[in-house]
C-alpha positions, 0 to 999 in steps of 0.5 A: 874116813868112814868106811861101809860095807855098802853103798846104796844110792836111792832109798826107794822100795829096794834101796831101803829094803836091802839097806836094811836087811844088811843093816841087821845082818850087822853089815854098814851101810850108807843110803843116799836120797835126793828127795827129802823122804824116804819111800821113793814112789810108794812114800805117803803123806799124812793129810787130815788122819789119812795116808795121801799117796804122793807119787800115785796109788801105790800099795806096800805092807813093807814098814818104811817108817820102823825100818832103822834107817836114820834121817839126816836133814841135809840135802841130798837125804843121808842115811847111816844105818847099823843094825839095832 
């Protein structure tokens, strides 16, 4: 069994953010989604070269897309994250 330093259920605004900011202070981490995206409600969709807001208008400079985290296709979404 794998161990971890933390467990993050949700990688919304926060869950993502603080799984990251751990994963680069060399912590492990396991992110668990039940969406198929990462982002929780600020996630946009690319639809004809523009960034659709899916959950409604929501406004974030944070860099989901380059942030570390590692996608798994499996549903729920998993995620392992180490630092780079």
């Amino acid at each position: 069994m794998e161990k971890y330093d933390y467990l993050v259920v949700g990688a919304g605004l926060f869950g993502a953010t603080f799984a990251y900011e751990a994963a680069k202070r060399g912590k492990r981490v396991k992110v668990i989604e039940k969406r198929d995206h990462i982002a929780g409600n600020i996630y946009t969709k690319e639809v004809d070269g523009i960034q659709v807001h899916q959950y409604g208008a929501h406004i974030s400079t944070l860099p989901i897309r380059k942030s570390g985290i590692t996608l798994t296709n499996s549903q729920p979404l998993t995620a392992t994250l180490t630092a780079r």
